[in-house]
VEXTOR-636525 format. One line per 4 residues: number of its first residue (from 1); their letters; for each residue z, x, y of N, C-alpha, C, O. Coordinates in nm, 2 decimals. Atoms other than C-alpha are relative to their C-alpha. Layout:
% VEXTOR-636525
NUM	a	Z:X:Y:Z:X:Y:Z:X:Y:Z:X:Y; ...
***
This chain:
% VEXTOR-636525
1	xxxx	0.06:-0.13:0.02:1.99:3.67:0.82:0.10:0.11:0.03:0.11:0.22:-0.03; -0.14:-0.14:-0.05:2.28:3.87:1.00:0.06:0.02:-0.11:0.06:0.14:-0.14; -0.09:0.00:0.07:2.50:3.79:0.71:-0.08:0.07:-0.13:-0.01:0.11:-0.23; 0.08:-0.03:0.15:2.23:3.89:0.43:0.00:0.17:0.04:-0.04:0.26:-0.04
5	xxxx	0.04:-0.16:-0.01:2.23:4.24:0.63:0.14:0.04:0.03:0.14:0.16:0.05; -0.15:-0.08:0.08:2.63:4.30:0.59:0.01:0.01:-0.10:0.11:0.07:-0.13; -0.09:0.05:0.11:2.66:4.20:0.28:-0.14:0.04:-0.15:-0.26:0.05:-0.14; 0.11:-0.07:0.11:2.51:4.32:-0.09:-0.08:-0.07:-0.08:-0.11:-0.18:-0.02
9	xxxx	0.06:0.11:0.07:2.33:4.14:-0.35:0.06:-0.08:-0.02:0.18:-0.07:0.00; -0.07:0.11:0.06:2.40:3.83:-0.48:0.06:0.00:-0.10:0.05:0.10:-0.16; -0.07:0.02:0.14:2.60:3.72:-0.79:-0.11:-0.01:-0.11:-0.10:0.04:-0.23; 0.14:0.02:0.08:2.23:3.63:-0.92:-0.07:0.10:-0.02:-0.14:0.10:-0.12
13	xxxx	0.05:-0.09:0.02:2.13:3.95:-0.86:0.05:0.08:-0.07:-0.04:0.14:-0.13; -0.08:-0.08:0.08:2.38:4.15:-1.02:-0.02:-0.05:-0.15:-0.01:0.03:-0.24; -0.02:0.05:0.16:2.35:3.91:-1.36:-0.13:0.02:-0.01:-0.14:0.04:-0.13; 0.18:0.01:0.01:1.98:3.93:-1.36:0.01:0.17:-0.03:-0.03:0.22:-0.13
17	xxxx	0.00:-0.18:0.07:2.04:4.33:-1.38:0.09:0.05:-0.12:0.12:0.17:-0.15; -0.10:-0.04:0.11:2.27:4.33:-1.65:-0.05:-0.08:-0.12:-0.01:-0.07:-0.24; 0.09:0.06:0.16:2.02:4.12:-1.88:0.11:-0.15:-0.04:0.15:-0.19:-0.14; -0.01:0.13:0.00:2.15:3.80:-1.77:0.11:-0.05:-0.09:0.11:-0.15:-0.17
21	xxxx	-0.13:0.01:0.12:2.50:3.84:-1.95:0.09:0.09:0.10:0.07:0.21:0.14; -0.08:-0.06:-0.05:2.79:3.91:-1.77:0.16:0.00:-0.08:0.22:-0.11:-0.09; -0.14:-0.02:0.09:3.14:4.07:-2.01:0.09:-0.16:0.08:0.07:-0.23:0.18; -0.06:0.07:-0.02:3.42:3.83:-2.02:0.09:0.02:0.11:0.14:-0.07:0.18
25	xxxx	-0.08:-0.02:-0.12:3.63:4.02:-1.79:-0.06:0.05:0.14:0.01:0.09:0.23; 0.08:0.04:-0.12:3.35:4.02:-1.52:0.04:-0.14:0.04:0.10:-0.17:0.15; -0.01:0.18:-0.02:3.37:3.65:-1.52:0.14:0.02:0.04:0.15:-0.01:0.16; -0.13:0.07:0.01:3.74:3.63:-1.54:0.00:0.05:0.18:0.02:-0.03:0.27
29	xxxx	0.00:-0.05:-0.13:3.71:3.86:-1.20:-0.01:-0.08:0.07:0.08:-0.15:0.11; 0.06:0.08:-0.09:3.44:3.70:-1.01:0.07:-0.16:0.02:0.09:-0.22:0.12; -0.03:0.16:-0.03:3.58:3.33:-1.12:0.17:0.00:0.11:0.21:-0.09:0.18; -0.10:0.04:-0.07:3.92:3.42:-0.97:-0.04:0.05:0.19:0.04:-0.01:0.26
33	xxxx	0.04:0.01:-0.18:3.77:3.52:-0.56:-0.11:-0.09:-0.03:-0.13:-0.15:0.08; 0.04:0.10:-0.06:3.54:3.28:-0.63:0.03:-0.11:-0.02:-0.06:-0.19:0.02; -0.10:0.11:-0.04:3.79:3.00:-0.66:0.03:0.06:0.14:-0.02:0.00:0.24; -0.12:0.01:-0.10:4.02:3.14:-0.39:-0.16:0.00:0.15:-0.13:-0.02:0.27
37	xxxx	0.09:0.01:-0.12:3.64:3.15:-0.16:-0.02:-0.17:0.03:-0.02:-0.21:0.14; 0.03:0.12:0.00:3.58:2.75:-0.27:0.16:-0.05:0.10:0.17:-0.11:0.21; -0.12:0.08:-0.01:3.96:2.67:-0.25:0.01:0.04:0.19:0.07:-0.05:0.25; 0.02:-0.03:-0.12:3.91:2.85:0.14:-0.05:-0.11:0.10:0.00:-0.18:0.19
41	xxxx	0.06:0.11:-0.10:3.64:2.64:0.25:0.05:-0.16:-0.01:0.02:-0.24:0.07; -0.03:0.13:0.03:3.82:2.32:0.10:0.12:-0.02:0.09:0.13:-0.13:0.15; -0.08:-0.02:-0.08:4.10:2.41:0.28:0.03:0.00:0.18:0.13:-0.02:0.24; 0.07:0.05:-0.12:3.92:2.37:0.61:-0.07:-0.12:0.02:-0.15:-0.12:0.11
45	xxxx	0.04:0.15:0.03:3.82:2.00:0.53:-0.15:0.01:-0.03:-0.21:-0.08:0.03; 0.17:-0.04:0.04:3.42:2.13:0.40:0.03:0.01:-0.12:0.13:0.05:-0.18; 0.04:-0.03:0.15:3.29:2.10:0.07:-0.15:0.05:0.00:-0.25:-0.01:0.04; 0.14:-0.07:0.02:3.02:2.33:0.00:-0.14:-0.05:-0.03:-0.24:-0.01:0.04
49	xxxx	0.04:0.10:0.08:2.83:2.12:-0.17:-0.17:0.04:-0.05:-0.27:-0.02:-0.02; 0.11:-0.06:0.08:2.56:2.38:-0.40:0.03:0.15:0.01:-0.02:0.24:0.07; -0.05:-0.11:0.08:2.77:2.61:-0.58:-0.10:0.09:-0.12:-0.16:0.03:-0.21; 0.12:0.03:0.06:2.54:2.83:-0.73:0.02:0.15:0.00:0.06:0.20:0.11
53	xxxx	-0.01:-0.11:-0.03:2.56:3.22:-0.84:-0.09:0.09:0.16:-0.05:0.18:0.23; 0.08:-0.06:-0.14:2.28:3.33:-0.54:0.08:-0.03:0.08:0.07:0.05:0.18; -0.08:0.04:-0.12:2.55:3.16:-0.33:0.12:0.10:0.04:0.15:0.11:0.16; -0.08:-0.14:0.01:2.80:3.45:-0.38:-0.07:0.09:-0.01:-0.16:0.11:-0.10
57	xxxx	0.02:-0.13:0.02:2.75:3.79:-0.22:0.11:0.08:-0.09:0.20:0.03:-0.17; -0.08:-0.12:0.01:2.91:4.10:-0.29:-0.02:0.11:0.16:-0.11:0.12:0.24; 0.00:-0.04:-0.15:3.02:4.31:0.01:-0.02:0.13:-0.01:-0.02:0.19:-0.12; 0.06:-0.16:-0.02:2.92:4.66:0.11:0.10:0.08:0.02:0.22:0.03:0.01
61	xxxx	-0.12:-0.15:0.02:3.11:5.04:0.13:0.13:-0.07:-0.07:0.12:-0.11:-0.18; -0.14:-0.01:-0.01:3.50:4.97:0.14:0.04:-0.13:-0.08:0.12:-0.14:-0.17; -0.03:0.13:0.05:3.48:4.60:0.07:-0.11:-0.03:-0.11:-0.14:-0.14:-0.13; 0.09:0.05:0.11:3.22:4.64:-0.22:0.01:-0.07:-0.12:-0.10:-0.10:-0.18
65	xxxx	-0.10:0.08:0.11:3.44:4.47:-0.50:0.09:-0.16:0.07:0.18:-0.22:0.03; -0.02:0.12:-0.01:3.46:4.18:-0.27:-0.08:-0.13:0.04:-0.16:-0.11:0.13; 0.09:0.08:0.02:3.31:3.83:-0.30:-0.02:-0.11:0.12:0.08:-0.18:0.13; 0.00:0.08:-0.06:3.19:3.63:-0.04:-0.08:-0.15:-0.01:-0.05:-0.15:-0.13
69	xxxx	0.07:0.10:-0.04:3.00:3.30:0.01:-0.04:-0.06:0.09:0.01:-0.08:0.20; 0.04:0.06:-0.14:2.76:3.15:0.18:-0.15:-0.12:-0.08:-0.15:-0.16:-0.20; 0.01:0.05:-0.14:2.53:2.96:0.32:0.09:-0.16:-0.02:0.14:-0.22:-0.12; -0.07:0.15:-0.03:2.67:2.63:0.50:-0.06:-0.06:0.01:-0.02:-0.15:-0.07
73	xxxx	0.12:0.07:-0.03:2.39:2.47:0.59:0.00:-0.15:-0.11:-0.07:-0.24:-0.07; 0.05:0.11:0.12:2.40:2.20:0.28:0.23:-0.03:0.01:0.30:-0.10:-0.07; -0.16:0.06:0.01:2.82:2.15:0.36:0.01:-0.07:0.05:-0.08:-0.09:0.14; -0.03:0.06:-0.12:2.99:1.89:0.51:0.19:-0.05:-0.02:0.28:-0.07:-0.10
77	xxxx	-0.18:0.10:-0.02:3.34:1.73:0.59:0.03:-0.10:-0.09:-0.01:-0.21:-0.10; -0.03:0.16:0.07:3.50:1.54:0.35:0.13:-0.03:0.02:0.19:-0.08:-0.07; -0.17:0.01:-0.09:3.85:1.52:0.57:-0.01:0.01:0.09:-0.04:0.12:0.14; -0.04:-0.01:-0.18:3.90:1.42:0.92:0.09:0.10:0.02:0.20:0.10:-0.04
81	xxxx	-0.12:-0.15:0.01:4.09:1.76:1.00:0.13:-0.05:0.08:0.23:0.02:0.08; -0.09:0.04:-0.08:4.32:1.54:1.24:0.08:-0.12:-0.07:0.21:-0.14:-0.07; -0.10:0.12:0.06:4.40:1.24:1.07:0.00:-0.01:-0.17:0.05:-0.10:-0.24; 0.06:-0.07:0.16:4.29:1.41:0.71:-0.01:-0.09:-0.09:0.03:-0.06:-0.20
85	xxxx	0.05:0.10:0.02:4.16:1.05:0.61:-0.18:0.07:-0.08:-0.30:0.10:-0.04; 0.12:0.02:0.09:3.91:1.10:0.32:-0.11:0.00:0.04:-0.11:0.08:0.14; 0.15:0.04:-0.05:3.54:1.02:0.40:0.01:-0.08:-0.16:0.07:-0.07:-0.27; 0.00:0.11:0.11:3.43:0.72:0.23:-0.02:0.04:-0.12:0.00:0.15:-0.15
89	xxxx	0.09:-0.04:0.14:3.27:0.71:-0.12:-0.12:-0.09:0.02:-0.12:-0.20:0.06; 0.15:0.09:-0.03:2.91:0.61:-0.13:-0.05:0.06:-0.15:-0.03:0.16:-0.21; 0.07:-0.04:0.20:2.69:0.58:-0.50:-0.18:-0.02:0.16:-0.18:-0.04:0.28; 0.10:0.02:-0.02:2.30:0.58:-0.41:-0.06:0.09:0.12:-0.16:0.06:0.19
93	xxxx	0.06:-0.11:-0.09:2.27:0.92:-0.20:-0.10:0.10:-0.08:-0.08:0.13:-0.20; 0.08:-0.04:0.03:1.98:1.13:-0.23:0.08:0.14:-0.07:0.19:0.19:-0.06; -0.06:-0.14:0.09:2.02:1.45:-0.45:-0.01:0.11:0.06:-0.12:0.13:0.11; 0.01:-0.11:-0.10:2.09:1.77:-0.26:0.03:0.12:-0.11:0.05:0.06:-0.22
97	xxxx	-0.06:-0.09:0.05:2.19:2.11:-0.45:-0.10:0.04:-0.11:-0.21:0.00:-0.09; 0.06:-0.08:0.07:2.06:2.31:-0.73:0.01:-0.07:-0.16:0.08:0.00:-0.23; 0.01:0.06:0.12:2.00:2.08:-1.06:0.09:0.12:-0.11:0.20:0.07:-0.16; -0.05:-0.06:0.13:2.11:2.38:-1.31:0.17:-0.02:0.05:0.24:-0.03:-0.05
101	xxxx	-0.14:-0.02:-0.02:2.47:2.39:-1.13:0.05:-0.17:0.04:0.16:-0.19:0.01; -0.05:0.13:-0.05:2.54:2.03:-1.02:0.09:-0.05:-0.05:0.10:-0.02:-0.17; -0.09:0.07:0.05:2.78:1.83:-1.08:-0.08:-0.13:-0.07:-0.20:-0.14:-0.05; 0.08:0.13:0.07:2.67:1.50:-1.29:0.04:-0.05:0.11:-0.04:-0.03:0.20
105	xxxx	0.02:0.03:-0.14:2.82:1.35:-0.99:-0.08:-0.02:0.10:-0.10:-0.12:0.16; 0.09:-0.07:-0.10:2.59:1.50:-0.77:-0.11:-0.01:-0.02:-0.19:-0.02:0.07; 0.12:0.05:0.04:2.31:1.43:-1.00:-0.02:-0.14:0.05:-0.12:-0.16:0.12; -0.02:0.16:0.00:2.39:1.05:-0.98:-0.01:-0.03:0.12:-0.02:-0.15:0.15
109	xxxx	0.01:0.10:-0.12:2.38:1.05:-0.62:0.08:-0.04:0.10:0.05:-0.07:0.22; -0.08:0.02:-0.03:2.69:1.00:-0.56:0.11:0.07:0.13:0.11:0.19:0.11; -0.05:-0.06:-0.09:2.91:1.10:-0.26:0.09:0.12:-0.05:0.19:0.11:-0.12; -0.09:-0.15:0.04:3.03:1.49:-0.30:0.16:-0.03:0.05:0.21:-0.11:0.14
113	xxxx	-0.15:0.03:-0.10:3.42:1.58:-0.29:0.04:0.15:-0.09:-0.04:0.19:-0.17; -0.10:-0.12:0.02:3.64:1.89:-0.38:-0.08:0.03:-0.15:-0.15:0.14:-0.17; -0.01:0.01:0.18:3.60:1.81:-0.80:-0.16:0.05:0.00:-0.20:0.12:-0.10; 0.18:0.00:0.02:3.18:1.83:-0.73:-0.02:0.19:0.03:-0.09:0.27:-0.04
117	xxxx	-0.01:-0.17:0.01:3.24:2.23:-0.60:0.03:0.04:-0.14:-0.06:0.08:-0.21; -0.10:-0.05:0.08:3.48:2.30:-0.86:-0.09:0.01:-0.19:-0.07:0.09:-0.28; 0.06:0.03:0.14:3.23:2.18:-1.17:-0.12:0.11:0.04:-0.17:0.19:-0.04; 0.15:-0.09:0.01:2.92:2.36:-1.03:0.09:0.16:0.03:0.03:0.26:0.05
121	xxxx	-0.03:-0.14:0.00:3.18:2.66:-1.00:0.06:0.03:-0.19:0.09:0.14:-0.25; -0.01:-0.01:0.14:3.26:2.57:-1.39:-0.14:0.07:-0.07:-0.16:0.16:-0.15; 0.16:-0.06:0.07:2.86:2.58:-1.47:0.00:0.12:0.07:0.00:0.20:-0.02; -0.01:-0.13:-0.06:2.87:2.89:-1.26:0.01:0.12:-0.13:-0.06:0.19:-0.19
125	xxxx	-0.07:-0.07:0.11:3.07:3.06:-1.48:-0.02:0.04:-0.15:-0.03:0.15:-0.20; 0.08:0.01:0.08:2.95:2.94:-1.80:-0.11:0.08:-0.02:-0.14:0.15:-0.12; 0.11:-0.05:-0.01:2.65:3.06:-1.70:0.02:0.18:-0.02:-0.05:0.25:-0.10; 0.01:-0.13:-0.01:2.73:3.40:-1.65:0.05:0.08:-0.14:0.04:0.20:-0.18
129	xxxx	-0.05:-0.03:0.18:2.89:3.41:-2.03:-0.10:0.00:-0.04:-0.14:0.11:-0.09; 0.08:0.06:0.10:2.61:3.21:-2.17:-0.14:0.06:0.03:-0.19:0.13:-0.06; 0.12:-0.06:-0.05:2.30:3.31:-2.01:-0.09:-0.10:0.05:-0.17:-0.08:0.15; 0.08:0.14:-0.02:2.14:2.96:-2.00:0.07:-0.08:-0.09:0.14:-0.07:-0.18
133	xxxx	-0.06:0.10:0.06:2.19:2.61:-2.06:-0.05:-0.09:-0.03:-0.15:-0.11:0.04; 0.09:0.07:0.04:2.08:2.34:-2.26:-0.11:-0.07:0.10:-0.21:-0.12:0.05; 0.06:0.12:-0.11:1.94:2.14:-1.93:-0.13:0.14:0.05:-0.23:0.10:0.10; 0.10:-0.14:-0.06:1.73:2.51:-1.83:-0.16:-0.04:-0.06:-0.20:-0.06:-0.18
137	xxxx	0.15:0.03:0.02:1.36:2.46:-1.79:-0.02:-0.10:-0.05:-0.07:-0.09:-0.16; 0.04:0.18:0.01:1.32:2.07:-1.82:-0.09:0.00:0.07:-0.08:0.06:0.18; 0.16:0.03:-0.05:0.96:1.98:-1.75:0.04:-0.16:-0.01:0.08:-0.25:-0.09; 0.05:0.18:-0.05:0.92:1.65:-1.57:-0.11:-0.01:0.07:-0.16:0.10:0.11
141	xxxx	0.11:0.03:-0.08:0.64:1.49:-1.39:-0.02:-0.03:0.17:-0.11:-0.04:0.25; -0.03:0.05:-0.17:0.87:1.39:-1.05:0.13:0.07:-0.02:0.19:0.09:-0.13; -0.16:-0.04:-0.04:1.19:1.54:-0.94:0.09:-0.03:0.02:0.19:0.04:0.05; -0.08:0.14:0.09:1.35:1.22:-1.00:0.04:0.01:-0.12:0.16:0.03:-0.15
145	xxxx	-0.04:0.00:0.14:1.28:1.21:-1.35:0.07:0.13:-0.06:0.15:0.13:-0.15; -0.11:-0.09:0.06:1.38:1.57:-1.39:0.19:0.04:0.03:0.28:0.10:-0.02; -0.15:-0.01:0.02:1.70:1.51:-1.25:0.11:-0.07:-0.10:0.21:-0.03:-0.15; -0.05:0.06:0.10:1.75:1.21:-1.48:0.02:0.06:-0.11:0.12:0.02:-0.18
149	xxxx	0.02:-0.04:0.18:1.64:1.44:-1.83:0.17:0.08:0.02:0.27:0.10:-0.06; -0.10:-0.10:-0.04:1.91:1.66:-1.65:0.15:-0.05:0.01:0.24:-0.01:-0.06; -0.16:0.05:0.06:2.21:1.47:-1.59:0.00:-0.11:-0.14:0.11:-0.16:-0.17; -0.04:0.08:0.17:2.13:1.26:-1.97:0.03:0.15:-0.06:0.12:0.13:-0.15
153	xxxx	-0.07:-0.08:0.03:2.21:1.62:-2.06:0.06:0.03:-0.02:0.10:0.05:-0.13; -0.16:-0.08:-0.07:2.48:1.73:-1.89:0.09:-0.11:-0.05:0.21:-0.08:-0.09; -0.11:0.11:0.02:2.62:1.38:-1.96:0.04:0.01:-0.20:0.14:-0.03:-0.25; -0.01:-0.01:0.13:2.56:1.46:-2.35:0.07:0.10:-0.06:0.13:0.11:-0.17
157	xxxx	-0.02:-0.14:0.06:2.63:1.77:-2.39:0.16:0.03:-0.01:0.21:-0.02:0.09; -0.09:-0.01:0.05:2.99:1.88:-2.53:0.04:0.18:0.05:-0.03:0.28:0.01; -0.07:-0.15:-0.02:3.21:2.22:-2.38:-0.07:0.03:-0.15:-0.17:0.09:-0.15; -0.04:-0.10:0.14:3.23:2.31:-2.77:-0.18:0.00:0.02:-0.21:0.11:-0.01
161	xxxx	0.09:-0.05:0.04:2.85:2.29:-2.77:-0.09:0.10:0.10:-0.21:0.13:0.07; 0.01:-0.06:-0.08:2.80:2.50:-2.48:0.11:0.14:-0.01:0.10:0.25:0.06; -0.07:-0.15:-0.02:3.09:2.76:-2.57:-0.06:0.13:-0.07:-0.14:0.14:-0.16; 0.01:-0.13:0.10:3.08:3.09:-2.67:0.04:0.03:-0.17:0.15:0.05:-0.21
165	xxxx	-0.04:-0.03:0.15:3.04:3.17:-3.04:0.02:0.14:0.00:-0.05:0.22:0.07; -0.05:-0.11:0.00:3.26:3.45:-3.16:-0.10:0.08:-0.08:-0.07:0.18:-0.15; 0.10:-0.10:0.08:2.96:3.60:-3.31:-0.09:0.03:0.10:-0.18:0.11:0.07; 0.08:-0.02:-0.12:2.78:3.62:-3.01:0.10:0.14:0.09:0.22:0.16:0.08
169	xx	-0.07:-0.13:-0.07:2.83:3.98:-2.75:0.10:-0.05:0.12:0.08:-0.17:0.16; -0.08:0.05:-0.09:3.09:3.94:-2.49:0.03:0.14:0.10:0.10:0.13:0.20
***
């Protein structure tokens, strides 16, 4: 709560007031501090792990053009900081994070690592070009099955059919 009362809206809220379309050289902005915020926390042996525009502020007065991130709460270690020994890999972990941004990885269950940030900071991005994505608003019956309709998506689906067409606004 401290940190929600230094700091300005979210990334979510800014695209949501711009009609859910942010220019190309917005993106190019935001994606370069919010690499160098991911590449931060990875750099301290943590992986975020639910990369997600709400997850990025923007900062107030002097620092208002700069991007922070948060919460931690859903991070964890994937490097002994002493003997900087990996953490294992495990398949059949429960699904944590935000379906529209996940990694397929991350869908599947599978143990998070650096590459699982880095993709939900690709759909991130995407997103803020595109506006939405084929996997957006999947109706399921369990929240199981909607993760499955979700990563047969994600696993289907093709950059080129997800990019921007040059006839579309930018």
């Amino acid at each position: 709560i401290l940190v929600r009362e230094l700091l300005d809206d979210s990334l979510k809220d800014y695209f949501q007031s711009c009609n859910n379309k942010f220019t190309l050289l917005t993106t190019l902005m935001l994606a370069d501090q919010m690499l160098s915020r991911i590449e931060f926390v990875h750099s301290r042996n943590y992986i975020h792990g639910n990369i997600k525009p709400g997850h990025f502020l923007m900062g107030r007065g002097s620092m208002k053009n700069q991007v922070y991130i948060i919460p931690f709460r859903g991070s964890k270690r994937y490097r002994d900081p002493i003997s900087s020994l990996h953490i294992p890999y495990k398949e059949g972990l429960g699904f944590s994070g935000t379906y529209t941004f996940a990694s397929i990885n991350q869908l599947k269950g599978n143990e998070l690592s650096r590459r699982d940030d880095i993709e939900g900071l690709g759909y991130t991005l995407l997103y803020f070009l595109k506006g939405s994505f084929p996997w957006n608003n999947i109706k399921a019956k369990t929240d199981k099955e909607r993760v499955e309709k979700i990563k047969e998506i994600k696993m289907n689906t093709s950059l080129e059919q997800i990019r921007i067409n040059k006839n579309e606004k930018k």
